[in-house]
Gaussian input, Z-matrix of N, CA and C with variables (Angstrom, degrees):
# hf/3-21g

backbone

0 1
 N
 C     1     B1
 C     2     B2     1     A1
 N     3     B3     2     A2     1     D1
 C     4     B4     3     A3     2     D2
 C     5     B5     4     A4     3     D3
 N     6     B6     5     A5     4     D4
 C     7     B7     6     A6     5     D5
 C     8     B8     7     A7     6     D6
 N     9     B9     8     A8     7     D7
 C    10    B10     9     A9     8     D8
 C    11    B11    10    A10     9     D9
 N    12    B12    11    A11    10    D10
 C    13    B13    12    A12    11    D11
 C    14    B14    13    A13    12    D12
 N    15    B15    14    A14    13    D13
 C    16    B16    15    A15    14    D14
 C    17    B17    16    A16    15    D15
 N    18    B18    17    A17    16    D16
 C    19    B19    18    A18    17    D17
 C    20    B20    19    A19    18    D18
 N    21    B21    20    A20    19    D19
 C    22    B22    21    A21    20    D20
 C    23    B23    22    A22    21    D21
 N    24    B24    23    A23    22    D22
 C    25    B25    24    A24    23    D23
 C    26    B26    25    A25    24    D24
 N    27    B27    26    A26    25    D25
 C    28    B28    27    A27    26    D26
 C    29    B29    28    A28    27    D27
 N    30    B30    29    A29    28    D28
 C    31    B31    30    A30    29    D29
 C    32    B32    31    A31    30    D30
 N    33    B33    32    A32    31    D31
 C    34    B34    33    A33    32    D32
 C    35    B35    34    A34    33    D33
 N    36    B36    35    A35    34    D34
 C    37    B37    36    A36    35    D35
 C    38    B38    37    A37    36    D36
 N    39    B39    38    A38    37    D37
 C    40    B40    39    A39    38    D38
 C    41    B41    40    A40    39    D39
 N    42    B42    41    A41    40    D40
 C    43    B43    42    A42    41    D41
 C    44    B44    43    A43    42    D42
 N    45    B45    44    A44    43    D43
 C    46    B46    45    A45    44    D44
 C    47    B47    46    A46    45    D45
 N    48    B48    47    A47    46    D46
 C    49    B49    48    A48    47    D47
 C    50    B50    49    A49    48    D48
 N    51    B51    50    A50    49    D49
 C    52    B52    51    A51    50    D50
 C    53    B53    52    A52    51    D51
 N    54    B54    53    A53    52    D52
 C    55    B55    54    A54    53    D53
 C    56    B56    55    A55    54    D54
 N    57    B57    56    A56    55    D55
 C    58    B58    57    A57    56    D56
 C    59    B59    58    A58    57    D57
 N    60    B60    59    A59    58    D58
 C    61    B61    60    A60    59    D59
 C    62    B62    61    A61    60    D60
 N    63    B63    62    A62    61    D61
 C    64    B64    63    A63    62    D62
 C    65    B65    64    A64    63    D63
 N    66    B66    65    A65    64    D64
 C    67    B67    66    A66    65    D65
 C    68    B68    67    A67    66    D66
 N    69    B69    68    A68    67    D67
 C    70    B70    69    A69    68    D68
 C    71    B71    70    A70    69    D69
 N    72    B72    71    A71    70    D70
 C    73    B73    72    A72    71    D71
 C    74    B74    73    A73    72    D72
 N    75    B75    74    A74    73    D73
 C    76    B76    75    A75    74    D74
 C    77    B77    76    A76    75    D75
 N    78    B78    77    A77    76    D76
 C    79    B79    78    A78    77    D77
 C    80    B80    79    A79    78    D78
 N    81    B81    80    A80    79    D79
 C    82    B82    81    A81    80    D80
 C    83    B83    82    A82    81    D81
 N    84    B84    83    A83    82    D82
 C    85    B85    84    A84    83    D83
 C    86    B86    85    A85    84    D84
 N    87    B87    86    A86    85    D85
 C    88    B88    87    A87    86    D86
 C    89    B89    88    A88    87    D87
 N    90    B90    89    A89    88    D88
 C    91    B91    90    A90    89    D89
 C    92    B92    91    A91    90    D90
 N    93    B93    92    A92    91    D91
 C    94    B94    93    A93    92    D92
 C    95    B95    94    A94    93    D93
 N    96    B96    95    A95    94    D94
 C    97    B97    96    A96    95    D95
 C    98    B98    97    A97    96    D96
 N    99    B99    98    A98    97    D97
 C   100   B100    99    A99    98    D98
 C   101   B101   100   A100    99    D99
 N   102   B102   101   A101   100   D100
 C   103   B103   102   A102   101   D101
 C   104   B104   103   A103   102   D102
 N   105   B105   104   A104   103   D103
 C   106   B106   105   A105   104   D104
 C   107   B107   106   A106   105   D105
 N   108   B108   107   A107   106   D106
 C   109   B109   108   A108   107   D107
 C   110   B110   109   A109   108   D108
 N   111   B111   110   A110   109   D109
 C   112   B112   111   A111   110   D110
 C   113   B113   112   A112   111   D111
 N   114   B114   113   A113   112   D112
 C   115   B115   114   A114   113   D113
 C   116   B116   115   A115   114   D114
 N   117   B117   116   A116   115   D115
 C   118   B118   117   A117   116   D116
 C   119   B119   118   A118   117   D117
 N   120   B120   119   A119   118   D118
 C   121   B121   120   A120   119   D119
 C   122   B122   121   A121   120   D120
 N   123   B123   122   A122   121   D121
 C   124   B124   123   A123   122   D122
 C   125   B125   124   A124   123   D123
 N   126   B126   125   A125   124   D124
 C   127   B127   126   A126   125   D125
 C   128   B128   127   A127   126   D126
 N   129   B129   128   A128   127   D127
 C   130   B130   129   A129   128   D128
 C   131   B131   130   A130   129   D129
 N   132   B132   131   A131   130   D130
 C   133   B133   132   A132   131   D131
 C   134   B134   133   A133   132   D132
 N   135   B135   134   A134   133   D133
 C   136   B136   135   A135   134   D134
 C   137   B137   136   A136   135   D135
 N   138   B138   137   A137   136   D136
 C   139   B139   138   A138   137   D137
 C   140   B140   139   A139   138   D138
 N   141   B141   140   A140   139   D139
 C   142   B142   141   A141   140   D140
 C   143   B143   142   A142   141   D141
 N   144   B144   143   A143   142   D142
 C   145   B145   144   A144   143   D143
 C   146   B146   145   A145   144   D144
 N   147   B147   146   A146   145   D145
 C   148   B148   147   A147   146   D146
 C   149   B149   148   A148   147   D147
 N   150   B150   149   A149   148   D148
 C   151   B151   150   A150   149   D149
 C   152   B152   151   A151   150   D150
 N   153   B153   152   A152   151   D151
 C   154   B154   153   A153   152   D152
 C   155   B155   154   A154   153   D153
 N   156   B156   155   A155   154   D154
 C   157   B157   156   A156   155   D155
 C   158   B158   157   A157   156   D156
 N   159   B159   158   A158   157   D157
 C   160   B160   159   A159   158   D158
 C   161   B161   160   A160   159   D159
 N   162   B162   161   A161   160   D160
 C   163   B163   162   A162   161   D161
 C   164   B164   163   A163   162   D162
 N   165   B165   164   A164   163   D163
 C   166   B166   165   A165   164   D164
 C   167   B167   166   A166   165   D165
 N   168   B168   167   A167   166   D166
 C   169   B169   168   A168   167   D167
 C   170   B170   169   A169   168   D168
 N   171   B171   170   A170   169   D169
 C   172   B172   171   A171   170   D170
 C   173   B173   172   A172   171   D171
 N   174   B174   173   A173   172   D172
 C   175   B175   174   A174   173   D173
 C   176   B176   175   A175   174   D174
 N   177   B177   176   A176   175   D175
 C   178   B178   177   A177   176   D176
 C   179   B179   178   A178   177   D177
 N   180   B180   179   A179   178   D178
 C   181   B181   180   A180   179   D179
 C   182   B182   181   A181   180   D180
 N   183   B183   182   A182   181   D181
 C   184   B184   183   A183   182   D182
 C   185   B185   184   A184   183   D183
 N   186   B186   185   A185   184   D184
 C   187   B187   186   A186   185   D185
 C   188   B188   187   A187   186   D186
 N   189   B189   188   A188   187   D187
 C   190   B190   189   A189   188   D188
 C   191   B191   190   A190   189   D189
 N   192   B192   191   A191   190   D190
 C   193   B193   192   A192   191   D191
 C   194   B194   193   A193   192   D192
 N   195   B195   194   A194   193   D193
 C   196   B196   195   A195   194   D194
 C   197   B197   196   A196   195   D195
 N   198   B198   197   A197   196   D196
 C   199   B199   198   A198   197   D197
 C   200   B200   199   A199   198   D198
 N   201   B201   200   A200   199   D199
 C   202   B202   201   A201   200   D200
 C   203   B203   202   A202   201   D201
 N   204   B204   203   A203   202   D202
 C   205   B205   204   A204   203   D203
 C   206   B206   205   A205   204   D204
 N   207   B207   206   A206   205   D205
 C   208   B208   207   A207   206   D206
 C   209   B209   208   A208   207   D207
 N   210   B210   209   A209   208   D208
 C   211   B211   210   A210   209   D209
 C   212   B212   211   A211   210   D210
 N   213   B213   212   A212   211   D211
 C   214   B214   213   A213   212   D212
 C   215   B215   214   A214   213   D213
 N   216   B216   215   A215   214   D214
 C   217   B217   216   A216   215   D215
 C   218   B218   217   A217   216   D216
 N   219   B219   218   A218   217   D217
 C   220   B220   219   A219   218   D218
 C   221   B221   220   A220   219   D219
 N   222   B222   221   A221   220   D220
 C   223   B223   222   A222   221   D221
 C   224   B224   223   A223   222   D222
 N   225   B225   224   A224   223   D223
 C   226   B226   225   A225   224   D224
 C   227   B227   226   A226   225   D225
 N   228   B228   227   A227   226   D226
 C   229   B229   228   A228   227   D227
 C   230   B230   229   A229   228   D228
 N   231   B231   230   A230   229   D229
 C   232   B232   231   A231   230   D230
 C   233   B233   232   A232   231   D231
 N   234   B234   233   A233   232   D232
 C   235   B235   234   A234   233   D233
 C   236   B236   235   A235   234   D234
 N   237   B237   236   A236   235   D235
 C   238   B238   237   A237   236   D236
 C   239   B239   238   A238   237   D237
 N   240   B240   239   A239   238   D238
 C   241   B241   240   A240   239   D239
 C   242   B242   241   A241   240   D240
 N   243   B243   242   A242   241   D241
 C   244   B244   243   A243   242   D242
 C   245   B245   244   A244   243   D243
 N   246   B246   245   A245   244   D244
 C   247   B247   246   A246   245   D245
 C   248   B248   247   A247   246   D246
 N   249   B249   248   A248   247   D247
 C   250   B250   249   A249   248   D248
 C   251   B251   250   A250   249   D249
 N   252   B252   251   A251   250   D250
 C   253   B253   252   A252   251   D251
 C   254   B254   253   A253   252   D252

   B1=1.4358
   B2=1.5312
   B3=1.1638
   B4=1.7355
   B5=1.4599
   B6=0.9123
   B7=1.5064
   B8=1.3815
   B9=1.4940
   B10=1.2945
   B11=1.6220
   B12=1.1772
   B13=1.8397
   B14=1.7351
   B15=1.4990
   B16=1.7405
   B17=1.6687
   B18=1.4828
   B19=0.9645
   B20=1.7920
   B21=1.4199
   B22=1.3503
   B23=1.4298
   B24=1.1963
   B25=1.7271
   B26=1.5532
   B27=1.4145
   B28=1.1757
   B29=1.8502
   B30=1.5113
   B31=1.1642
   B32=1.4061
   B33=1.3493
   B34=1.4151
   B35=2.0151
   B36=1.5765
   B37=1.9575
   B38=1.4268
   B39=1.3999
   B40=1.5465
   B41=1.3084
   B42=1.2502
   B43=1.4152
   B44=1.5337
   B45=1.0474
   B46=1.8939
   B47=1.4499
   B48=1.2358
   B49=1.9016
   B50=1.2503
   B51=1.4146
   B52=1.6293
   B53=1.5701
   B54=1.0515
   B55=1.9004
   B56=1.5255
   B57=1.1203
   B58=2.0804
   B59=1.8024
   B60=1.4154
   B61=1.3645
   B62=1.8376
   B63=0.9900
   B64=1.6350
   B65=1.8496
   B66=1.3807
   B67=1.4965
   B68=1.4640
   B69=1.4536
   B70=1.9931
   B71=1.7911
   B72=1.3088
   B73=1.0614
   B74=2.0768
   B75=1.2475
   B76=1.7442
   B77=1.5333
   B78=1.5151
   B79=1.5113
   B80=1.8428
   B81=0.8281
   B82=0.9829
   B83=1.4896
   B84=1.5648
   B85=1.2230
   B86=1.6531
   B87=1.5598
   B88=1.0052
   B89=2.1008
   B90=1.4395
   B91=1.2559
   B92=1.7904
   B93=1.2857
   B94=1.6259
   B95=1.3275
   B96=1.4031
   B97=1.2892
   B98=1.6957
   B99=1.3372
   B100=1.4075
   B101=1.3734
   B102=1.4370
   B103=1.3258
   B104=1.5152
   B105=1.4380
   B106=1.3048
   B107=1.3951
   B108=1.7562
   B109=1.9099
   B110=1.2680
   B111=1.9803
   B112=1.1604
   B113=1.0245
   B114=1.3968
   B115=2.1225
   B116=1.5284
   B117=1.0168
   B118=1.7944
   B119=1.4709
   B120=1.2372
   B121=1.9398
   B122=1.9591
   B123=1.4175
   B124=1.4480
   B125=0.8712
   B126=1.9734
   B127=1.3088
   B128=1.7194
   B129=1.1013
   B130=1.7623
   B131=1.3764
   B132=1.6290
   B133=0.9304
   B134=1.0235
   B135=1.4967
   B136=1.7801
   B137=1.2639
   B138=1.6236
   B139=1.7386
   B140=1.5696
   B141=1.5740
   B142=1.5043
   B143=1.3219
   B144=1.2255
   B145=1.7757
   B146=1.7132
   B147=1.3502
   B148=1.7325
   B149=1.4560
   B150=0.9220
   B151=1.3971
   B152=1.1946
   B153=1.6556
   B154=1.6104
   B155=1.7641
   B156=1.6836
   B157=1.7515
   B158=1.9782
   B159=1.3640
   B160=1.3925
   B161=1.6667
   B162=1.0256
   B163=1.5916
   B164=1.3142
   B165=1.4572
   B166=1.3849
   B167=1.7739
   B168=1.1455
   B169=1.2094
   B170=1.7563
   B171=1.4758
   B172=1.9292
   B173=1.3494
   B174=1.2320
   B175=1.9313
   B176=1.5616
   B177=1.1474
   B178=1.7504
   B179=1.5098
   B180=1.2409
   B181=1.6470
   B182=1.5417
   B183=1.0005
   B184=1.5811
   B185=1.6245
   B186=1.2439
   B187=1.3834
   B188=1.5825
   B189=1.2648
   B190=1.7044
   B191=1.6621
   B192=1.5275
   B193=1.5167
   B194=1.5253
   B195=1.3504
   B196=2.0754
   B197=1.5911
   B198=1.6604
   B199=0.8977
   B200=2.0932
   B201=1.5987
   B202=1.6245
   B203=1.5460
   B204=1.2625
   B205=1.1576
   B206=2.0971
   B207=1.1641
   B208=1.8977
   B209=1.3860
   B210=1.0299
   B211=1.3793
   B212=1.4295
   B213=1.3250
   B214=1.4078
   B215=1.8255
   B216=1.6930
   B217=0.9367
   B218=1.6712
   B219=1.1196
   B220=1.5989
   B221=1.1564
   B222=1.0783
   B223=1.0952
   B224=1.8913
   B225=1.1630
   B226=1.1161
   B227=1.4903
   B228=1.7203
   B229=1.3765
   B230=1.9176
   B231=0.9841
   B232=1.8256
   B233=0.9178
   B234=1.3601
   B235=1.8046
   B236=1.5017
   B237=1.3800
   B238=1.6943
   B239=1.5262
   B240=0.9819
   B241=1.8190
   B242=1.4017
   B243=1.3151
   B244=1.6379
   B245=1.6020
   B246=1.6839
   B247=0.9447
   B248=1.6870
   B249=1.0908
   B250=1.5273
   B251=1.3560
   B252=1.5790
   B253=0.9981
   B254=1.7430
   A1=111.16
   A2=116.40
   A3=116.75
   A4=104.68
   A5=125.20
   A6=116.48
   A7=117.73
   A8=113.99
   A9=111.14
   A10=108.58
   A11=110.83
   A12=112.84
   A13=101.19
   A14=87.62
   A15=100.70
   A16=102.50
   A17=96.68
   A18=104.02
   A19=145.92
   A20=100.47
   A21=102.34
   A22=88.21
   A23=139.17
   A24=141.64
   A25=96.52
   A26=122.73
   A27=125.17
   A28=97.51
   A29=110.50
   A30=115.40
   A31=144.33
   A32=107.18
   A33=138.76
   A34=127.14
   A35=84.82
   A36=80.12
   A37=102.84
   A38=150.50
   A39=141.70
   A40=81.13
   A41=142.77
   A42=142.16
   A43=125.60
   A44=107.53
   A45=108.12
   A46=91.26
   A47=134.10
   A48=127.01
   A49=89.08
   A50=153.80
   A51=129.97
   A52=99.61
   A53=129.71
   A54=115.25
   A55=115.47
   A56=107.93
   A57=102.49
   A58=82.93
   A59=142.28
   A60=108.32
   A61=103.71
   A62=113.47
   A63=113.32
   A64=99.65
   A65=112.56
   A66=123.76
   A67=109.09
   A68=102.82
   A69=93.35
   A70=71.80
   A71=158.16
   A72=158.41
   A73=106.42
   A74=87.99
   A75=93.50
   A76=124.33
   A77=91.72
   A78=116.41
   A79=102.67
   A80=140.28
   A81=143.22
   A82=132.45
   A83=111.00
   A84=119.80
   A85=94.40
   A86=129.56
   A87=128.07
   A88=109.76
   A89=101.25
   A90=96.29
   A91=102.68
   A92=110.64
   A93=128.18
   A94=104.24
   A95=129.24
   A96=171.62
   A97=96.22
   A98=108.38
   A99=114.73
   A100=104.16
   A101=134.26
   A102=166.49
   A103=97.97
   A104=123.68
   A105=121.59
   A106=138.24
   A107=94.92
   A108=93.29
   A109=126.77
   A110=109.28
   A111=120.98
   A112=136.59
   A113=112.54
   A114=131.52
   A115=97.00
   A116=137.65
   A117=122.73
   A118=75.64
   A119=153.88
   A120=130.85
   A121=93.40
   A122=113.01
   A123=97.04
   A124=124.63
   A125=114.91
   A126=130.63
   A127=90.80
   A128=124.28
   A129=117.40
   A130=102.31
   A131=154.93
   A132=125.85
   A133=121.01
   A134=150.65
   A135=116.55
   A136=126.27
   A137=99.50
   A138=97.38
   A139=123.12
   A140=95.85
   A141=112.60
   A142=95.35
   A143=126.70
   A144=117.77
   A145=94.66
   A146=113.33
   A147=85.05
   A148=100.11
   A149=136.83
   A150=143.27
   A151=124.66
   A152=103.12
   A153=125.46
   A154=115.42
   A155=98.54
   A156=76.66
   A157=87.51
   A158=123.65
   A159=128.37
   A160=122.10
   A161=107.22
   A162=141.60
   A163=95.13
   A164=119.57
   A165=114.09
   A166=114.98
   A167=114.23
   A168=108.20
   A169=143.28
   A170=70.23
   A171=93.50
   A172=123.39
   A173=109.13
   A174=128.52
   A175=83.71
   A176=110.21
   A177=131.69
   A178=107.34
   A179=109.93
   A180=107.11
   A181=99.26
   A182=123.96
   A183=125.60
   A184=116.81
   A185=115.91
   A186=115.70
   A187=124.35
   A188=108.37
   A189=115.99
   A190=97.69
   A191=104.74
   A192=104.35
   A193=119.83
   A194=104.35
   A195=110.38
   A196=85.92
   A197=127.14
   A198=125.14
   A199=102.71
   A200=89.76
   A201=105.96
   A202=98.06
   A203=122.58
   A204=118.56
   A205=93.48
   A206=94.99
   A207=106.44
   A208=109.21
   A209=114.62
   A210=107.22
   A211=117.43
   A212=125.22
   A213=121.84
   A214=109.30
   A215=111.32
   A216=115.58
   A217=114.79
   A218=119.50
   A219=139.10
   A220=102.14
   A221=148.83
   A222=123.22
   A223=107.79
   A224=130.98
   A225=159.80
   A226=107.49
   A227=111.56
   A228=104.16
   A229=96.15
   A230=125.21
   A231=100.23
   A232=107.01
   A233=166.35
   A234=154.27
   A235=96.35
   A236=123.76
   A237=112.56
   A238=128.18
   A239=97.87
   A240=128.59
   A241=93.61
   A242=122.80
   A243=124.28
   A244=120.17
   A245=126.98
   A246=102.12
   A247=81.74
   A248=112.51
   A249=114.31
   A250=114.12
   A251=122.96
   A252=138.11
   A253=125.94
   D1=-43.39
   D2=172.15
   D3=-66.18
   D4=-75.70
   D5=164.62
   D6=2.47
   D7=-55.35
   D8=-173.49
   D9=-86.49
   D10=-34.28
   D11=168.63
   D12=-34.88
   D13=-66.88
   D14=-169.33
   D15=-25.09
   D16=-86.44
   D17=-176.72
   D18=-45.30
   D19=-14.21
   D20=-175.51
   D21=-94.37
   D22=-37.37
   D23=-177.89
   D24=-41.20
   D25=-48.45
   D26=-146.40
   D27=-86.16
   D28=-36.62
   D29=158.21
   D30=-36.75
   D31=-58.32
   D32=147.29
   D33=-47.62
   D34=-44.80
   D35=164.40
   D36=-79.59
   D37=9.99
   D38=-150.49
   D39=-133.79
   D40=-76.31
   D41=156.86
   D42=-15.19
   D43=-40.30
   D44=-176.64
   D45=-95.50
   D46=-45.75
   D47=-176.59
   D48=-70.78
   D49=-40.56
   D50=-174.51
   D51=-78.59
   D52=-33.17
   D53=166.30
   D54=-67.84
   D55=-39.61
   D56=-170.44
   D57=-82.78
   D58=-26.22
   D59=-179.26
   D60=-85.37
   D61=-19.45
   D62=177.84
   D63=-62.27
   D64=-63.37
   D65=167.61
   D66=-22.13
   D67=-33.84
   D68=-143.02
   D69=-104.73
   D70=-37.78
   D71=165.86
   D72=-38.13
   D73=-48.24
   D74=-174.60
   D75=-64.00
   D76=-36.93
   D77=-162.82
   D78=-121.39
   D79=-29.97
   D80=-169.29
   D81=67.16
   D82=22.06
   D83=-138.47
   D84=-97.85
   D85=101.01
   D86=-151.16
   D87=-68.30
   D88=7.55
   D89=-168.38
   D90=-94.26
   D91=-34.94
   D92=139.34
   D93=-7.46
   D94=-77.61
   D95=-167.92
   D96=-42.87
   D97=-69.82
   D98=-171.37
   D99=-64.23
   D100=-50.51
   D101=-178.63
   D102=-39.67
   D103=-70.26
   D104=164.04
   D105=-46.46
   D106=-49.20
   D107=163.93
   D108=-46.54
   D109=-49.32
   D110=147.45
   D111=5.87
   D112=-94.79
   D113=171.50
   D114=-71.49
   D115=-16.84
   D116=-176.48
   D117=-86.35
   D118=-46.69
   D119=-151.32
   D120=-90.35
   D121=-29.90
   D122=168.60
   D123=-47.80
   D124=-51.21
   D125=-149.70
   D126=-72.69
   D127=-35.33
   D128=-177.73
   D129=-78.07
   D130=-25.00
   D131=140.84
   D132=-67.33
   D133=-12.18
   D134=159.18
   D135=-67.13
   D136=-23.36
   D137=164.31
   D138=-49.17
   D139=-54.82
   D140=-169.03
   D141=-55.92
   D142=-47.30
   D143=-173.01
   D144=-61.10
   D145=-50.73
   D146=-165.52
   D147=-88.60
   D148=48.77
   D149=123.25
   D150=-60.92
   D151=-79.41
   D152=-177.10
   D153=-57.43
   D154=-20.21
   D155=-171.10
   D156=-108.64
   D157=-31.40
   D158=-174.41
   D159=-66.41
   D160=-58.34
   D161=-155.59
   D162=-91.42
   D163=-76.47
   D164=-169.44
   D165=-124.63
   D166=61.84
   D167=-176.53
   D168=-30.70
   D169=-44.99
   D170=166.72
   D171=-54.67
   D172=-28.24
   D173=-169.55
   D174=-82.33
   D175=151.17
   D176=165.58
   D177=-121.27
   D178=82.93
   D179=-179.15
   D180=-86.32
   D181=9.66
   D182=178.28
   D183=-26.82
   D184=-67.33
   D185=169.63
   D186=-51.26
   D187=-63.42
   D188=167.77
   D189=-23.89
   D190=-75.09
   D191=-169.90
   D192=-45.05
   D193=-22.06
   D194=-167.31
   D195=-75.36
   D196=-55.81
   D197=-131.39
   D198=-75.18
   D199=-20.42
   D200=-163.83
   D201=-82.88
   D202=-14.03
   D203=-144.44
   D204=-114.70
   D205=-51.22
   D206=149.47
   D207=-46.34
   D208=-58.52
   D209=-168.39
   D210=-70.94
   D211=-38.67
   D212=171.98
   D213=-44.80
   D214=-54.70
   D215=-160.52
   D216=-67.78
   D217=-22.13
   D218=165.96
   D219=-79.89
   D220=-16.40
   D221=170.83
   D222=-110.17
   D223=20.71
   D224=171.76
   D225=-96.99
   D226=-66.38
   D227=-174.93
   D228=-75.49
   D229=-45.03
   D230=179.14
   D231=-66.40
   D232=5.25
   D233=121.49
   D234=-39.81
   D235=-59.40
   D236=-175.61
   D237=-56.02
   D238=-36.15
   D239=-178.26
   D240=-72.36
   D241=-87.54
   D242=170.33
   D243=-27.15
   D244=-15.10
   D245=-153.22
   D246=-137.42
   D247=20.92
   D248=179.15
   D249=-109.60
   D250=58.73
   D251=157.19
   D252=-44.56

């Protein structure tokens, strides 16, 4: 049953970054822009989780995942910061 959480999470971050980059294509609205990088660096940590807990249990990608998952969000809040004119 987690398995399937995992996986649909990871679905759902791949789904919302292919709409805010379609958005940011339509509109050009570079905050769109950040928004997408955003959910595309989530969507690779929900993978990494259903990696680490599905696939390979034994592996501890724990950090990888902190670092992907920080990083989306920093680079989210400097798109906000940058774009708060």
């Amino acid at each position: 049953m987690a398995s399937a959480v995992y996986l649909l999470c990871a679905i759902m971050s791949i789904a919302c970054s292919a709409l805010l980059f379609r958005g940011f294509t339509a509109n050009r609205s570079r905050l769109l822009a950040w928004s997408g990088v955003c959910f595309a660096g989530l969507a690779i940590n929900n993978v990494l989780l259903f990696m680490d807990r599905v696939l390979m249990p034994d592996v501890d990608l724990m950090l990888l995942r902190a670092f992907t998952a920080v990083g989306s969000l920093m680079i989210l809040l400097f798109g906000l910061v940058w774009e708060s004119k």
